[in-house]
Every structure is written in structure tokens, then in C-alpha cells.
DRENDO-1510 file (C-alpha; in Angstrom, 1 decimal, always signed):
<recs>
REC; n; res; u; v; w
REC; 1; UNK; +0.0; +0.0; +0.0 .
REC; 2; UNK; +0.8; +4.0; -0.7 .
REC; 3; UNK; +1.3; +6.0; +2.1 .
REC; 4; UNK; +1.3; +9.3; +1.9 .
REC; 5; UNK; +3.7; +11.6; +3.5 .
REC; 6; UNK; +3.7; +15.1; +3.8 .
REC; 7; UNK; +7.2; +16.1; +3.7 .
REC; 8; UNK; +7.5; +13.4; +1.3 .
REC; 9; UNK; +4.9; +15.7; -1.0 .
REC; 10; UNK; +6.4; +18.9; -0.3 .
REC; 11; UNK; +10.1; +17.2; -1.3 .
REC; 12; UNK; +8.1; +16.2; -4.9 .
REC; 13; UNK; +6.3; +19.1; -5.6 .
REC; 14; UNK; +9.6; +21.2; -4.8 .
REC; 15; UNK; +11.2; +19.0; -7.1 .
REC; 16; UNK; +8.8; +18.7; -10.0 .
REC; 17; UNK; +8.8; +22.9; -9.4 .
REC; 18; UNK; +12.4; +23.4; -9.8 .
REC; 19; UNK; +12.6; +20.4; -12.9 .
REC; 20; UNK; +9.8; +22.3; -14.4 .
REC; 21; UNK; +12.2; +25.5; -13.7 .
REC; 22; UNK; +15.1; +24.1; -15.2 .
REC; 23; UNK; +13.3; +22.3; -18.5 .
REC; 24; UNK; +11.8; +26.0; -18.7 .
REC; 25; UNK; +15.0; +27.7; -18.3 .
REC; 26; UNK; +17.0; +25.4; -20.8 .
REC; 27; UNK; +14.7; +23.6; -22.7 .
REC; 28; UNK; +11.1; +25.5; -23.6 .
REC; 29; UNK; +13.0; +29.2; -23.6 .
REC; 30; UNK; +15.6; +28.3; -26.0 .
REC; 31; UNK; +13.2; +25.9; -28.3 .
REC; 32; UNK; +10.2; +28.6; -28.2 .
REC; 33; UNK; +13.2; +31.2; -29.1 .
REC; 34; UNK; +14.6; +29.0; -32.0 .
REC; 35; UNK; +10.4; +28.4; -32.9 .
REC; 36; UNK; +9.8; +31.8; -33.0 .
REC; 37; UNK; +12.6; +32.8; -34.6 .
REC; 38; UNK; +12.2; +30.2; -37.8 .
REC; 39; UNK; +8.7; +31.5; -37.6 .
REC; 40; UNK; +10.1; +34.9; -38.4 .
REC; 41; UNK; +12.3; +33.6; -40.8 .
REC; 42; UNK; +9.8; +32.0; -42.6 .
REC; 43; UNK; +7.7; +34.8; -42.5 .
REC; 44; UNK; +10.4; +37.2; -43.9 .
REC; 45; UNK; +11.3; +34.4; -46.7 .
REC; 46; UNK; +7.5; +34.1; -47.5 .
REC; 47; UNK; +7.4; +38.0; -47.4 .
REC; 48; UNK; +10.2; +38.3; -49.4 .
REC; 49; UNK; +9.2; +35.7; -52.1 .
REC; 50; UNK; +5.3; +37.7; -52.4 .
REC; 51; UNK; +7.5; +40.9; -53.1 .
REC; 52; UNK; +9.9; +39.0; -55.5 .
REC; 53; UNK; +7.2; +37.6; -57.0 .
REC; 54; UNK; +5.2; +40.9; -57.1 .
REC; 55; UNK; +8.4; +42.6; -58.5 .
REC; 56; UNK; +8.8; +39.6; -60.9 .
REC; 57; UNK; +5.1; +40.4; -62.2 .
REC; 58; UNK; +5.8; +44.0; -62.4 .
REC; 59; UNK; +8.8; +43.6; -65.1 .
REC; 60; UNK; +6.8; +40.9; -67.1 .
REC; 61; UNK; +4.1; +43.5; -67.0 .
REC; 62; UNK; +6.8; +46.0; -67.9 .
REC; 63; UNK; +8.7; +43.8; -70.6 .
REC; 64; UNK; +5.6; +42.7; -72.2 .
REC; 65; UNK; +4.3; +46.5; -72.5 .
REC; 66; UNK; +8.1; +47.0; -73.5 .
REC; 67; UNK; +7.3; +44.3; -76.5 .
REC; 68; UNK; +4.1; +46.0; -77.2 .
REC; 69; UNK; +5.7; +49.1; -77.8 .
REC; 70; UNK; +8.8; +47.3; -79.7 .
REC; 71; UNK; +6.2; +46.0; -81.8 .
REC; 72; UNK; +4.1; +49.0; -82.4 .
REC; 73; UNK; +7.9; +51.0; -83.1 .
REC; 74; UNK; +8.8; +48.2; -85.2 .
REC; 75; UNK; +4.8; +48.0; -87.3 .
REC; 76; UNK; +5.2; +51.7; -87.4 .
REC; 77; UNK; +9.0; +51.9; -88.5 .
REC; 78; UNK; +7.9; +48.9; -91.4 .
REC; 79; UNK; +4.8; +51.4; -92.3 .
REC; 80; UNK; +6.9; +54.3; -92.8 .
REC; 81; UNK; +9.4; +52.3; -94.9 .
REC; 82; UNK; +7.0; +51.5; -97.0 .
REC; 83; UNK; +5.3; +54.5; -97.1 .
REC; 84; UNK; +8.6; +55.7; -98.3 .
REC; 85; UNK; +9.3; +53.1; -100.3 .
REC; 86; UNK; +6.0; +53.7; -102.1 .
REC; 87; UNK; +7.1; +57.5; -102.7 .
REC; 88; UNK; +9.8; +56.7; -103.9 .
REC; 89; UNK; +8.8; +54.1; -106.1 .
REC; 90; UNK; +6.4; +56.8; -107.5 .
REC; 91; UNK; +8.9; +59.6; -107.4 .
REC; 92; UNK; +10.9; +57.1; -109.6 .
REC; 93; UNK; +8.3; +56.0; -112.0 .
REC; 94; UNK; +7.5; +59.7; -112.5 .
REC; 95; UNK; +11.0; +60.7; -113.2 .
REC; 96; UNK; +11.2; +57.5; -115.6 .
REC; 97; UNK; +7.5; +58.2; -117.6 .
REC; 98; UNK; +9.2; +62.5; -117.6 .
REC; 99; UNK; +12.4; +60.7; -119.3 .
REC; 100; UNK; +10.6; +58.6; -121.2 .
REC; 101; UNK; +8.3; +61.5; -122.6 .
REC; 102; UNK; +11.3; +63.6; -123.4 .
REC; 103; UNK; +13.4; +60.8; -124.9 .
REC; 104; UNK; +10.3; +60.1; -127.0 .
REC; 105; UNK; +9.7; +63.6; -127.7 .
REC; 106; UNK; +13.6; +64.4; -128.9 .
REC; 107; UNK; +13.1; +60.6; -130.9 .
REC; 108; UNK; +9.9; +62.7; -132.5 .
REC; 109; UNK; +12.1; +65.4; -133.0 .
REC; 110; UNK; +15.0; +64.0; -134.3 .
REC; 111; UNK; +12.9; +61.7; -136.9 .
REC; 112; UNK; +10.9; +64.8; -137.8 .
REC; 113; UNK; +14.5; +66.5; -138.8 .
REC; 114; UNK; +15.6; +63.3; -140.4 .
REC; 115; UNK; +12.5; +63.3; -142.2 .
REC; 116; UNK; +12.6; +67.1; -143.5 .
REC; 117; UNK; +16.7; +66.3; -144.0 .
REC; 118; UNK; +15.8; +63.4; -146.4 .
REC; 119; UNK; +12.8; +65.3; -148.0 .
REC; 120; UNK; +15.2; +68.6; -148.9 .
REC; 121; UNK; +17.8; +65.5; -149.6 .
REC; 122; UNK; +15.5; +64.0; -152.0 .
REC; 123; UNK; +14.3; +67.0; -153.3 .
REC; 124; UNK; +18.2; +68.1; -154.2 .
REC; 125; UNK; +18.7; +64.8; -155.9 .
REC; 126; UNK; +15.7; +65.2; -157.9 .
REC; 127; UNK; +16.7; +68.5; -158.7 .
REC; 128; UNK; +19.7; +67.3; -160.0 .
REC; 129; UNK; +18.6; +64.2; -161.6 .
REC; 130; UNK; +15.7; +66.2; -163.0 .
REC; 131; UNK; +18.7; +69.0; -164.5 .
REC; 132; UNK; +20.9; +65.9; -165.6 .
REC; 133; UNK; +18.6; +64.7; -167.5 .
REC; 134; UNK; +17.0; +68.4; -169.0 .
REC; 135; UNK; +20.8; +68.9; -169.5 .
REC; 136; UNK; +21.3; +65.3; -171.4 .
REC; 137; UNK; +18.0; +66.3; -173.3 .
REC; 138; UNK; +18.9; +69.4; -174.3 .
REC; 139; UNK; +22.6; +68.2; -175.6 .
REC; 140; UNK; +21.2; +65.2; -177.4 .
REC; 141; UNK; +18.9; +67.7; -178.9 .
REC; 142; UNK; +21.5; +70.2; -179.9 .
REC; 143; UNK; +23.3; +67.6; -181.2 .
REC; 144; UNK; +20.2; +66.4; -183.0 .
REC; 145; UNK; +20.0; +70.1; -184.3 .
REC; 146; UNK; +23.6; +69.6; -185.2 .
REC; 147; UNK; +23.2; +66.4; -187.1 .
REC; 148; UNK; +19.9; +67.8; -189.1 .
REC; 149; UNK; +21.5; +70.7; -189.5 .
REC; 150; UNK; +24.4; +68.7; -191.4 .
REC; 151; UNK; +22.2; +66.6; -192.8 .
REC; 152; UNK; +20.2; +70.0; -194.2 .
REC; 153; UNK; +23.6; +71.0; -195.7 .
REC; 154; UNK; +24.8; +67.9; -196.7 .
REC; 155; UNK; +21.3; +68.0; -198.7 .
REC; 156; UNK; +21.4; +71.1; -199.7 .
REC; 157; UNK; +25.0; +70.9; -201.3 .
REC; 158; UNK; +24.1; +67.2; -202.9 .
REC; 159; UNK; +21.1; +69.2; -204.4 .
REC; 160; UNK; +23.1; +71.8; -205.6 .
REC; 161; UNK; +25.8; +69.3; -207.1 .
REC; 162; UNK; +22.9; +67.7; -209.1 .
REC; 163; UNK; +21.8; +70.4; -210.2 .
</recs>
């Protein structure tokens, strides 16, 4: 059987009291210090990784408005180029169809000159073909003159012999 003694209990209870002190002291203190602080620390690190993470989604936000606007440069920089492209595709076929007018127009020109060159050309060459032959005509019929004239004479003195 249990008897119970009071200095027996008081002994006990002193001594669960101080073991209670000392497990306190050196053993609930220091683990509800290290607790708390790797509560901390996790709640920094957690705290940290939000704002990271909230920075993080701040440049992607950033970057892709950064690519938006790239894009937009780059759409507008392609639409000007051919913009001027365009102008100066026209500019060029302008300056091309203004050559190509006057080169046609001197060609017009220049044939129209050739053209009144070989009509006063001709016209000199009938001119003298036309006197070459006038001239020929008129020698062959001088000479005809000549030769009826001779034969007029001839007849005349053969005439005047038979007579």
C-alpha cells in the first residue's frame, strides 16, 4: 500500500517545481526562441518571395508592355518604310515616264528632222537628176539640131551638085 507523507509531498512538488524551472529555463525558452525565430524567418522568406514575386510580375508587365511598344515601333518603323518606299517608287516611276516623254519627244524630234533632212535631200537629188537629165536632153537635142542641121547642108550641097 501507498502512504502518503507530507514532507515526502512537499520534497516532490519542490522538485517537479524546480525540474519544471530548469526544462523551462533550458529547454522550452531556448526551443520557443529558436520556434519563433524560424517563424520569423519563414515569415520574412515568405514576405520576401510575395514581393519577388510581385516585382517579378511587375517587369513581365513592364517587358511585355516593353514588346508591345517594340512591336508598335517596329509595325510603325515597317509602315513608314514603305510609305517611303511607295514615294519613292512613285517619285521614280514619275522621273522615268518624264524621261521617257522627253526621250520620245527628242526621238519625234530628231525623226521629224531626219524626215525634212531626207525630203530637202530628195528633193536636191531630184533637182539634180531632173537638170541631168534636161541637160542630157537638151545636148542630145542640140546635137540632133547639129546632125539635121548637117544633114540640111549635106542636102542642100548634094542638091546643088545635081543640079
Amino acid at each position: 500500500m501507498i502512504k502518503f507523507s507530507f514532507p515526502t509531498f512537499i520534497f516532490q512538488t519542490i522538485n517537479f517545481l524546480i525540474t519544471l524551472y530548469l526544462i523551462y529555463r533550458f529547454v522550452y525558452r531556448p526551443l520557443a526562441n529558436y520556434i519563433s525565430k524560424r517563424q520569423e524567418t519563414i515569415h520574412n522568406e515568405l514576405e520576401q518571395a510575395r514581393l519577388e514575386r510581385e516585382k517579378a510580375e511587375a517587369l513581365r508587365v513592364e517587358y511585355e508592355e516593353k514588346l508591345r511598344d517594340a512591336q508598335k515601333k517596329a509595325e510603325s518603323i515597317i509602315e513608314e518604310a514603305k510609305h517611303q518606299a511607295e514615294l519613292e517608287r512613285s517619285q521614280i516611276l514619275d522621273r522615268a515616264n518624264r524621261e521617257a516623254q522627253a526621250l520620245l519627244l527628242r526621238a519625234q524630234n530628231e525623226l521629224l528632222l531626219e524626215r525634212s533632212h531626207a525630203i530637202e535631200k530628195f528633193k536636191e537629188e531630184i533637182v539634180d537628176v531632173i537638170l541631168n537629165l534636161t541637160t542630157k536632153l537638151i545636148v542630145t537635142e542640140l546635137n540632133n539640131r547639129d546632125d539635121l542641121k548637117e544633114r540640111i547642108l549635106e542636102e542642100y550641097i548634094e542638091r546643088v551638085r545635081s543640079n
